[in-house]
Steps between C-alpha positions, in 0.01 A plus 500: 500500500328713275238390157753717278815279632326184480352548156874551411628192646170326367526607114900497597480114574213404200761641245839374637338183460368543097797582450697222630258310267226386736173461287217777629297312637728355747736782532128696657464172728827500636486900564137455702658215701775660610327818615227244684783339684717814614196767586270237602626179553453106398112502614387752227632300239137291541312857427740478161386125443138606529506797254686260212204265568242766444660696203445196258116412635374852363181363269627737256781345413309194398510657188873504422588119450158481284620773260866384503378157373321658223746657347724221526226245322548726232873550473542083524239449240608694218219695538657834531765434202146481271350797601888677432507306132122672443646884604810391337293485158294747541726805561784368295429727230534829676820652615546441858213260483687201666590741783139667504406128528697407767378764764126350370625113572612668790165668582321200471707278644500711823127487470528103509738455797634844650803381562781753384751188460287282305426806269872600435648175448200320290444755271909624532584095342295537228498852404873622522667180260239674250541837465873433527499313192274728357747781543380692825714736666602293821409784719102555431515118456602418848299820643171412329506146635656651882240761555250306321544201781444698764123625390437153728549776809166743386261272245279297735540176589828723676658242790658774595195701549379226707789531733461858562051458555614255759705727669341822500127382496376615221256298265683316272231519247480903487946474498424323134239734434730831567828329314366383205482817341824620596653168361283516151690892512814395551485235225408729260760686611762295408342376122445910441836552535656184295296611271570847473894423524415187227419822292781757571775204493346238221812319525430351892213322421463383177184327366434145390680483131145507295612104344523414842164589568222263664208421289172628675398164532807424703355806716229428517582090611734633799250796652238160491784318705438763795162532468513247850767673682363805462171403644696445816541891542124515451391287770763599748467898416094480426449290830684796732378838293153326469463453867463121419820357665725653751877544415532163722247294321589646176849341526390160597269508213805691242683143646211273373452662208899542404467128557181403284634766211837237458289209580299585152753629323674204581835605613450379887787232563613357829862718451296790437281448808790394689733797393238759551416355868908472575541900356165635735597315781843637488416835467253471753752387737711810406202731614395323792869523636483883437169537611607371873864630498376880415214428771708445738771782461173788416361358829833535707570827345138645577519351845845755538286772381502529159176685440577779739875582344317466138234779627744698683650540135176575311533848662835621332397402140397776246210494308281366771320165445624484125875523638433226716358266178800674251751359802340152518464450124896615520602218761353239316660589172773421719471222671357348221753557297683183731237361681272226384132641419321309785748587780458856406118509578559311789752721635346870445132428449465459827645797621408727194122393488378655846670810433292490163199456653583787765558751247193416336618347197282232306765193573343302160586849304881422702516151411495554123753734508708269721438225253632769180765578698602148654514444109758759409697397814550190333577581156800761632848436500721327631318278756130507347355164521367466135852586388635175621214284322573695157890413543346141584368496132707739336791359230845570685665701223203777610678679775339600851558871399263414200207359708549772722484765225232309351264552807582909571194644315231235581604574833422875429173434364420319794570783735306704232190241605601557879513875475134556283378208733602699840325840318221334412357260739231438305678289269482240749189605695262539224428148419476376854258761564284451162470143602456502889339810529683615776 
């Protein structure tokens, strides 16, 4: 039987069963069994056993739980609704300032936990009941707090990033170098443009009535409030670009300190500790199940001869190399558009990062534009992940169609990002090389 036919009846299988309903994860289990059993039979399916065993003992991914947990410390605690209130009163005032503050409580929440989730629906709670009452246009509402979430995928402490070091190789550390920049880009991005439509439309965004203006000593009270929190982005951020900590130690340390933070600001209960342990350990539960399920169908489907049908192909595109990224940046736009972020990586990265490598590319330079793109893969309709955790939060008499037309141009400025980003490597490559030197 030939690769071509079997990658047919391989991908054929995998989506017969998504869409009888069959969650990812398992639905790529099921598929790698099946082929183990009829092309090789029952004693290969210990060789499957073995790789789910070694997929989640990568020291790498040591980091994930840490980084999870520290985000969720500060959801539980309340600590992330203060530093909202303090952006909330600062930017009031301005037109489109509680949208322009949103993407920066989304910025700095991503640089807290890096988790794309925990960024859309913390800030998404607090920030969408306000600048509907305040008169907002639903749409730049909605796509402020939506594209705003998902900054968790390029500001370091990125989980996702982590994900993608572990299975390409590449230093962590240098990953969060080369995507910070790109993610401080794309964030001004999005508050350049709400403020530039803020201008051209007054009517979207209205200001804070001038009465219902905060004193300056009410400012001044809440941005002392998150003096603490923010200190947390310091030690985690200074520890890794200062060469101190490595991404690993940095998150057990962002853990400790996320800890001590609501320990002194005394908003550390037993419910909070237990709800933020229940919410990490259920997530991480979610990833570990993808994290073996996807190693076990790329590992089936590269035993079948994957790489050699993916490099017989390189040969036909246009363009050369840069066809061969343009065609990979296209297939995760969609896939991603339906498949859950970390199932994604697991299922191309493999495949996609040798042939990076072979062509010569820089595969940290690849990763951030895989983590821009993974990004607007999400955000697009109809099956984008981040859509369903805006309808999750979003008042029912706002129709899908709404949320969906509330997302379009964030999504184009991201693919703005993706495009200057994929022109200019440097973007991403100068800061890793002005701090490592190499």
């Amino acid at each position: 039987m030939s690769i071509g036919l079997i990658t047919i009846l391989l991908f054929g299988c995998l989506f017969t069963l998504l869409l009888l309903g069959l969650q990812v994860s398992f639905a790529l289990l099921i598929t790698g069994i099946i082929f183990t059993l009829v092309l090789w039979g029952p004693s290969h399916l210990f060789v499957l056993a073995s790789s789910m065993q070694g997929a989640l003992s990568t020291e790498v991914y040591i980091a994930i739980p840490l980084f999870i947990l520290m985000g969720n410390i500060l959801a539980h605690t309340g600590i992330a609704d203060e530093l909202f209130h303090a952006l909330y009163l600062w930017t009031g005032r301005l037109k489109g300032g509680l949208a322009m503050g949103t993407v920066a409580a989304g910025t700095i929440l991503a640089a807290m936990c890096g988790s794309s989730e925990a960024g859309t629906l913390t800030v998404g709670l607090m920030a969408l009941p306000a600048m509907l009452k305040r008169g907002y246009d639903a749409r730049i509402a909605i796509g402020s707090i939506a594209a705003g979430g998902l900054l968790g995928f390029l500001i370091p402490p990125s989980v996702i990033a982590i994900v993608y070091a572990g299975i390409s190789g590449v230093s962590m550390g240098k990953l969060y170098f080369a995507s910070f920049l790109p993610g401080i880009l794309l964030a001004t991005l999005y508050i350049l443009y709400i403020g530039i439509r803020s201008a051209l439309e007054p009517g979207i965004c209205p200001s804070i009535p001038k009465e219902e203006a905060p004193t300056w000593e009410e400012r001044f009270q809440a941005l002392a409030k998150v003096v603490l929190p923010l200190l947390i982005i310091f030690v985690v951020l200074g520890g890794i670009y200062g060469g101190i900590t490595t991404p690993t130690e940095a998150a057990g340390v962002g853990a400790v300190t996320a800890f001590i933070v609501a320990i002194l600001k005394r908003k550390i209960t037993w419910k909070a500790v237990n709800d933020a342990l229940r919410a990490t350990f259920q997530l991480l539960g979610m990833i570990g199940w993808i994290i073996m399920c996807v190693t076990v169908f790329s590992n089936v489907y590269n035993a079948l001869g994957a790489p050699d049908i993916v490099n017989s192909l390189i040969s036909y595109f246009p363009a050369g190399g840069f066809g061969v990224i343009i065609f990979m940046q296209l297939s995760i736009f969609l896939l991603g558009t339906f498949m859950d972020d970390f199932a994604l990586l697991f299922l191309t990265m493999p495949i996609y990062v040798p042939i990076i490598k072979s062509l010569g590319f820089d595969p940290i330079w690849f990763g951030v534009l895989i983590l821009i793109n993974m990004q607007c893969a999400l955000l697009t309709p109809p099956y984008g992940f981040n859509l369903f955790y805006m309808r999750a939060i979003t008042p029912p008499e706002i129709k899908t169609f709404t949320i969906y037309k509330g997302v379009l141009p964030f999504i184009g400025l991201q693919l703005v990002c993706l495009i200057l980003v994929m022109i200019f490597p440097q973007i991403a490559l100068w800061l890793p090389t002005a701090l490592t030197g190499k």
